[in-house]
N, C-alpha and C positions, 0 to 999 in steps of 0.2 A: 650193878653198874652205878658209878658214883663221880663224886669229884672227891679231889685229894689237892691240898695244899702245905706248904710248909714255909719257915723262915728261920732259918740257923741265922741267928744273929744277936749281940749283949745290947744292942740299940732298946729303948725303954718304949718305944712307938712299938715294938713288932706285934705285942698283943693284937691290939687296936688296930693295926693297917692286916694282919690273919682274918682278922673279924671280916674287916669289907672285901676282900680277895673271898671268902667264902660266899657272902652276900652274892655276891658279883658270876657265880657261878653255881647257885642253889639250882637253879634249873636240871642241875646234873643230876640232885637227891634232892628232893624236895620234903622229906619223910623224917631227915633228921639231920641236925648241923651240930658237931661234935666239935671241940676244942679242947687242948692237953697244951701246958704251956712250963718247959723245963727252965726259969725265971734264970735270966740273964746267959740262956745259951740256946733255946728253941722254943719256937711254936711251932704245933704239928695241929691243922684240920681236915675236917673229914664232910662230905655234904654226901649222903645215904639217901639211895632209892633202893628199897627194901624189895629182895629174888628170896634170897634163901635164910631160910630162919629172921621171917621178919618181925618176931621180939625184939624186946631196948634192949636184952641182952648180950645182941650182937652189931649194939651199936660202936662205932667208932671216933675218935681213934681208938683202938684194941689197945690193952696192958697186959702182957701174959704174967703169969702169975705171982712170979716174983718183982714184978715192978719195972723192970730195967730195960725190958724192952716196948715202946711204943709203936704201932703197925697202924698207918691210912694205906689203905685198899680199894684200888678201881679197878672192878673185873667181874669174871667168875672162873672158879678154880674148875672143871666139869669133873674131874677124876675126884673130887674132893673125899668121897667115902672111901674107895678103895686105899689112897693116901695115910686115913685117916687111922687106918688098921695098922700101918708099919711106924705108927708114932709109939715110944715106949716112955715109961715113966713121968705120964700126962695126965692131969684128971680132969675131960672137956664138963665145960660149963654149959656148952650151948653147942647148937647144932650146922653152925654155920662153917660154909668153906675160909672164911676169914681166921678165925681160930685156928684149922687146921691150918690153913699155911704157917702163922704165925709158930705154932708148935713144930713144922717142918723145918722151920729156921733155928728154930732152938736145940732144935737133932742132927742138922745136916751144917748146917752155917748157910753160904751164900750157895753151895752148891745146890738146894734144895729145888732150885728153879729147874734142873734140868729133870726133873721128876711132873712137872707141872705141865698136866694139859688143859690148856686153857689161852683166855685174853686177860691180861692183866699189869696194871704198872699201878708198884706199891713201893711205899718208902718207908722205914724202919730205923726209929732213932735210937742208938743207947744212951742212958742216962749215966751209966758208972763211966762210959770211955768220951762220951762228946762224940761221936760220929753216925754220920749216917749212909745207911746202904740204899740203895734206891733200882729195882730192874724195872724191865719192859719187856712184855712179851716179844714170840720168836718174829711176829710178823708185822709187828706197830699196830694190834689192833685199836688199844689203849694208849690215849696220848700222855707224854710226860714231858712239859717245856720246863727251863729256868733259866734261871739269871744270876751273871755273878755280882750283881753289882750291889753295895751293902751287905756286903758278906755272901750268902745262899738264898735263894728262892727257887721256889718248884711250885706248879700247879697244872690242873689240867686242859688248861685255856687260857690262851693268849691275853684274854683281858683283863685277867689277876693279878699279870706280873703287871701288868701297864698302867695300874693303878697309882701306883708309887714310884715309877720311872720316866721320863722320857727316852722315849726310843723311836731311834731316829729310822726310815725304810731302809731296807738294807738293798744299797741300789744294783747291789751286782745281782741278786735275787732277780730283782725287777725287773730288768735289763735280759735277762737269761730268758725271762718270763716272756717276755715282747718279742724275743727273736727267736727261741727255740721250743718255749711251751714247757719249760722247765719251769716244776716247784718248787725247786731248791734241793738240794743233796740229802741225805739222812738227817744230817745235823746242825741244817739250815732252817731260819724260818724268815717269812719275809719282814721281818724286823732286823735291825743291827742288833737290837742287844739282848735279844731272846734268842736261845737256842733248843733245840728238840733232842731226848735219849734216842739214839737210834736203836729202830727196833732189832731186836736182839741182843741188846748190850745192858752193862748195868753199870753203875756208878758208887763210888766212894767219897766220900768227904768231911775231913776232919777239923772242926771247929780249931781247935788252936792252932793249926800250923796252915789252913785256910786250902788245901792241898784236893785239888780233886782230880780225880782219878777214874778214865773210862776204858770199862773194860769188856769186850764181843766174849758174847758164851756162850752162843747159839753159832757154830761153826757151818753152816748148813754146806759151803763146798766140800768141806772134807766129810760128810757122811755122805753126801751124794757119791765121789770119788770114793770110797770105802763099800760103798753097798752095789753089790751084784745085781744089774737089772732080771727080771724075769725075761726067761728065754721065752715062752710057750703064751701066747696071746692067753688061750681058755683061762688056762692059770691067772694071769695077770688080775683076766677079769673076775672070777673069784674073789681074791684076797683084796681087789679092791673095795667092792661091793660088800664085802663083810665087814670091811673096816667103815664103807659108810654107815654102813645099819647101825653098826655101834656108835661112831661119831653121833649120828641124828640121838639116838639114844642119850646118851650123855646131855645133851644140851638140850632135851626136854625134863633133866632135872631144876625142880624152881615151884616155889609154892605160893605163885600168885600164875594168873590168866596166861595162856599164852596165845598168841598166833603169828600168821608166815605172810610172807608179802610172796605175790605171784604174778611173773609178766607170761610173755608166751613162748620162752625160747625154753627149750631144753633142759637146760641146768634149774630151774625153776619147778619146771612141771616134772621132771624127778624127784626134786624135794618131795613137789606134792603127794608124787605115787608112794614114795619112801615112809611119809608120813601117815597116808591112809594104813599103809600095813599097819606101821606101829603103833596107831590107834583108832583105827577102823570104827569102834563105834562111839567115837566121841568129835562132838560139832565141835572141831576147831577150826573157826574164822579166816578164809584168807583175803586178802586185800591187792586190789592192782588199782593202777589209774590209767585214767583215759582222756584223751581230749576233747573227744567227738571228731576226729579228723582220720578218716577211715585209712586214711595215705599212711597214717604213722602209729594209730592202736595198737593194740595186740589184742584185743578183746577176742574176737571172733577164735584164738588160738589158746587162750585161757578158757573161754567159757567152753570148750570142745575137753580140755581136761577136766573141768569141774563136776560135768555132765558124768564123766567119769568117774570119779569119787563121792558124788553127791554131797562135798564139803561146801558150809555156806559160803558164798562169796559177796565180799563189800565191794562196790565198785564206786571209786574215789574221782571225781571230776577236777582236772585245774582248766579253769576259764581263763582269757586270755584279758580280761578285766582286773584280776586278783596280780597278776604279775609284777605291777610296779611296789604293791605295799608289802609283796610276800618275799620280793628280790632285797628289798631293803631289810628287812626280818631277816631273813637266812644269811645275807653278806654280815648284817651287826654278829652274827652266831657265830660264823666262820670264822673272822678275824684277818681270811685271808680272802685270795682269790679262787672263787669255785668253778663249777662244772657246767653251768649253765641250769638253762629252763628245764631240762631232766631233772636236775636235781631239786628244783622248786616240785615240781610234781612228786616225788617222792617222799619229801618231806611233808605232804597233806595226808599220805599214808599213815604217817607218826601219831598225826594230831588230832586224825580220827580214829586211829587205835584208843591215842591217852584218853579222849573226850569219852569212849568207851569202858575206860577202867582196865584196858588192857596195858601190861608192865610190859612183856617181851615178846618180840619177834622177833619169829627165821627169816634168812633169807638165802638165796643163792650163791652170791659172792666169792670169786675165788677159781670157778674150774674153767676159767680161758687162760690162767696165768699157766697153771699145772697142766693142761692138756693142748697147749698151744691152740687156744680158739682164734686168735682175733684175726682177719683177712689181709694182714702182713705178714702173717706168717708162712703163706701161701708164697707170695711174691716173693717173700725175703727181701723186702726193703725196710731201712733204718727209718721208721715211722712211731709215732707213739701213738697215733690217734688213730681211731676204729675207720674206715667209710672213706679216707681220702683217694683221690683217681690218683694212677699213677703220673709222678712229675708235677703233681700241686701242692701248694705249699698253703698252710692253716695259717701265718704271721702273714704280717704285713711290716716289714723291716723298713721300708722309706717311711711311715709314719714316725720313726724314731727319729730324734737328735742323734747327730753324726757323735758328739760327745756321752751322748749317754750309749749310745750304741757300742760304744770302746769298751763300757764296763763286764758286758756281758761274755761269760764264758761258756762257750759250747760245752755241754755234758759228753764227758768220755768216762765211758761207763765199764768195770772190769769184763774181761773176759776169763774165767778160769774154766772152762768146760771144750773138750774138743771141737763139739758139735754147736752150727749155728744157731741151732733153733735154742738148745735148754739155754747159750749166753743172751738170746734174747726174752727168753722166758725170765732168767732169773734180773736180766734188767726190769722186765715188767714185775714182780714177786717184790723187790729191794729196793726200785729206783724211782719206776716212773707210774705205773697204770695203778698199781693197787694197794701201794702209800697214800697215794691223792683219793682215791675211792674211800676208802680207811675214813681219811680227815673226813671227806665231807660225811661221809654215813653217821660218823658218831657224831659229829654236830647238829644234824639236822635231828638225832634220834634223841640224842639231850638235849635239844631246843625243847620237845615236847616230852622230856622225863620217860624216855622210854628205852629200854634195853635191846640194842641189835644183838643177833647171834649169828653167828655162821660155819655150818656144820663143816661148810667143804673146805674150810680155814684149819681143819685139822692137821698139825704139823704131819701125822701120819699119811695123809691121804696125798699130800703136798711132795713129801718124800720119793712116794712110791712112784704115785705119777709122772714125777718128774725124771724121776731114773729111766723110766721105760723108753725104749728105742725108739727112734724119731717117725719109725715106720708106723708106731702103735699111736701116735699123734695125732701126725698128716696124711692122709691116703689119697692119691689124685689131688681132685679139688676140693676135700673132705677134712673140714680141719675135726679137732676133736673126737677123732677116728675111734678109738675104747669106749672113751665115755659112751660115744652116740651108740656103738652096741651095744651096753649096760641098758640104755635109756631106752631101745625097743626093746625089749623086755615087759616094763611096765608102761610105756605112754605110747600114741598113736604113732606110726611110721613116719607122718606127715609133718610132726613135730621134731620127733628124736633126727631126724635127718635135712629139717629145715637150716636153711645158714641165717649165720648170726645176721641180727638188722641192729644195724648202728645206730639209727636215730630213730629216737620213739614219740619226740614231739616234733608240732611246728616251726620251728624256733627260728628255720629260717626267713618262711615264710611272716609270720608274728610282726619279725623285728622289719622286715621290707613292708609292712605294710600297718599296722592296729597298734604296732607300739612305737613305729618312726618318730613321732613326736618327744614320747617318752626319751628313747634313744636321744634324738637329736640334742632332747636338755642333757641329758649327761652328759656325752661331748663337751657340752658347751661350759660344766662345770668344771670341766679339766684345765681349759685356762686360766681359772681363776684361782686356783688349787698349788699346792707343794708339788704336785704331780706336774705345772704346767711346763718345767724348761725341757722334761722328758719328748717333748712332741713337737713335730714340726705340724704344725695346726692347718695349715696350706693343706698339705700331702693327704690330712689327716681328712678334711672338709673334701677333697675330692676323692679320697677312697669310700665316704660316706658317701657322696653322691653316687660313684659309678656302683655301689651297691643300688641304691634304691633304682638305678636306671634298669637293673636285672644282672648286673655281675658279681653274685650270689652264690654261688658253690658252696661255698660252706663259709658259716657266721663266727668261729669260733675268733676270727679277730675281733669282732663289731662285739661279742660278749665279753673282752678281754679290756676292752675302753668303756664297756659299761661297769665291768666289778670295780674296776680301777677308781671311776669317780664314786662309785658307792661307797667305796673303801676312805676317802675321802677326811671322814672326822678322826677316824681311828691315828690322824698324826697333825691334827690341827694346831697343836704347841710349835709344828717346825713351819709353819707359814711363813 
């Protein structure tokens, strides 16, 4: 897990401005900061947090052997050895999956990717031709932004490229964001002049003729349409479950510390059981957090697994005191608009991992896309968000200017599947739930230098799942219908058949009452702000009010006017 930066460009600054785009994102690698610089046509760097083979010798940026090709890498390759066997007329220097991709490019060309199990987005300069290849994994687990502006830039966070630009908000983004909880399309970010690879796709571009070129090479509808679902349930579950064992397997390859973050739903406490098999007598660490707010823990449902495993468990406190300096921490990390007070909480999991000397952890992530978990799926309503009643709505639209409200485009998301459930599966998978999950995870986990993994992210697992009949999904009022009979197997009945709980902190509570203050200044910084003609500040001051009066149902607007002014300096040049 690393940062990756680059600059196609004959400008005589590019060295120099590579350098602080690196600086600016060392948090990602802290272990080692790499620079290759092809005078008068590229810089390529690299910011290294050392998994596998962590000698200098597989420091980056890579040169394979004859010189010509340059390789920055952010990822891990899982499959890398097996890979590593079908490469011919190669002599490895070093042990790392970096290398072996690099040599899979020199055998395969650009096709190479589709042999690649893994998270990863890497860019590969030639020196004889002036061009550069650049992919991104099947499911954006790995970020890849750039910029056309001055030629080419690429880097793995937002605050690289904005070093040496102004970029202006990109207000349809914004606007989409306030009315329908939209983060922006594949290949949006909430900047105007930064954009994101989207995941699955890879990119071209050629120094002289300035020509770039995006191209999808992960087809996931047509191998879904192509692949025969399992008729036979038993079967199903089999060949899933084989294929998690292996998954988990694969991504306990790494030759630093590892451990798993643990909450208390189901997809979690599998990992756990999954893991005790595959290494039953080794104390690998898991980690959850808590609030002390017995309404929204999960303790009491984790420590009943742990009991079970007898794996140690760290139990990670966020206090409602820590909120306002850790919210401004994790929004500077973000770049964007996040997820809320869950997501503060999850990020303390990171930082007393790192603080620990732990480089990677598991986690869950993943099996409500693939097994239709979330409790919309039930109802079949057009919702994004976990926990809303039906006929409520998470925005609050009159707080918007009637003019900026014009900008905003409802998201109309593809359908290519017969069935309702996999197009709104695959809008969550592509669009909306676990793109934004992605963003925040790997920010908060390279805030504190530490590697996310997630098993059940396996394009394999994702496939299979998904193809499975709607019946093997939803049953009744049961969502995640397979999985949950895989998961009695190894975890208590009381778990594997518990339903999902949406919210795991106070957050609504907090903000109506311990952090109103706090709140109230944010607000109050929006009128002062580039953000202020977005607001009609009237509507805005009484929807504030009639929350704290107790018309609370859910906060996710009241968090959406706080990231907002947090987000604040990140465009203080357009005041």
């Amino acid at each position: 897990m690393c940062g990756i930066a680059g600059i196609i460009s004959n400008k005589a600054n590019s060295a120099s401005q590579l350098q602080e785009m690196l600086v600016a994102q060392k948090h990602r690698g802290p272990d080692h900061t790499g620079f290759y610089e092809d005078q008068g046509f590229a810089c390529i760097g690299h910011n290294r947090l050392s998994i596998i083979d962590t000698s200098s010798n597989a420091n980056q940026p890579f040169k394979d052997p004859s010189g010509r090709f340059i390789l920055t890498f952010n990822g891990e390759i899982y499959n890398y050895k097996e890979l590593k066997s079908r490469v011919q007329d190669y002599n490895f220097r070093t042990t790392s999956d970096t290398e072996v991709l690099l040599a899979l490019y020199l055998q395969y060309g650009k096709d190479c990717i589709q042999l690649l199990n893994g998270m990863f987005s890497f860019a590969i300069w030639d020196i004889k031709n002036k061009k550069l290849f650049a992919a991104r994994d099947r499911f954006g687990v790995k970020p890849f932004y750039y910029s056309e502006e001055n030629k080419f830039r690429f880097s793995s966070e937002i605050k690289a490229l904005n070093l040496h630009q102004k970029t202006a908000p990109n207000k349809k983004v914004w606007s989409s964001y306030f009315l329908h909880g939209s983060y922006g399309m594949p290949d949006e970010t909430f900047y105007s002049g930064i954009k994101q690879l989207p995941a699955g796709h890879y990119l071209e571009y050629d120094f002289s003729s300035e020509a770039l070129t995006i191209t999808k090479w992960y087809n996931f509808e047509e191998k879904i349409k192509n692949r025969n679902s399992i008729k036979k349930l038993i079967n199903l579950k089999e060949e899933y479950l084989a294929l998690l064992k292996d998954s988990i397997k694969l991504r306990f390859r790494a030759d630093v510390p590892l451990a798993f973050n643990l909450s208390g739903g189901v997809d979690s406490s599998l990992l756990l059981a999954l893991v005790d098999q595959f290494k039953p007598d080794t104390d690998i660490n898991a980690f959850t957090f808590y609030t002390g707010d017995k309404n929204y823990d999960e303790l009491p449902w984790v420590q009943e697994m742990i009991r079970q495993t007898n794996k140690p468990l760290q139990k990670v406190k966020l206090s409602v005191n820590e909120i306002q300096d850790l919210a401004l921490k994790i929004s500077q990390h973000q770049d964007e608009p996040f997820g809320g007070i869950p997501t503060l909480a999850y990020s303390k999991i990171f930082k007393t991992a790192s603080e620990q000397g732990i480089k990677v952890l598991l986690d869950g992530q993943g099996m409500d896309e693939q097994w239709a978990g979330y409790d919309y799926y039930l109802n079949q309503q057009n919702q994004t968000i976990q926990g809303l009643k039906k006929g409520s709505s998470a925005f609050k639209k009159e707080v918007i200017e009637k003019e900026f409200q014009a900008l905003a485009i409802k998201p109309n998301y593809p359908t290519p599947f017969k069935s309702k459930i996999q197009n709104t599966q695959y809008r969550d998978l592509f669009y909306t739930k676990l793109p934004r999950a992605l963003r925040f995870n790997d920010r908060i986990s390279m805030a504190f230098s530490t590697e996310l993994r997630e098993p059940f992210l396996d394009y394999r697992l994702i496939e299979l799942a998904f193809s499975a009949k709607d019946e093997y999904k939803i049953n009744g009022n049961s969502t995640k219908h397979t999985l949950r009979q895989i998961a009695a197997e190894f975890i208590p009945k009381n778990t594997s058949y518990a339903p999902k709980r949406p919210l795991q902190t106070p957050q609504r509570e907090w903000i109506g009452n311990d952090l109103k203050d706090w709140v109230a200044t944010e607000i109050e910084h929006l009128k002062h702000s580039i953000f202020s003609e977005w607001f009609d500040h009237r509507s805005l001051k009484l929807e504030w009010e009639s929350y704290l009066n107790g018309n609370n149902q859910n906060s996710f607007y009241i968090w959406q006017w706080v990231n907002t002014a947090l987000l604040i300096s990140k465009f203080d040049d357009f005041e």
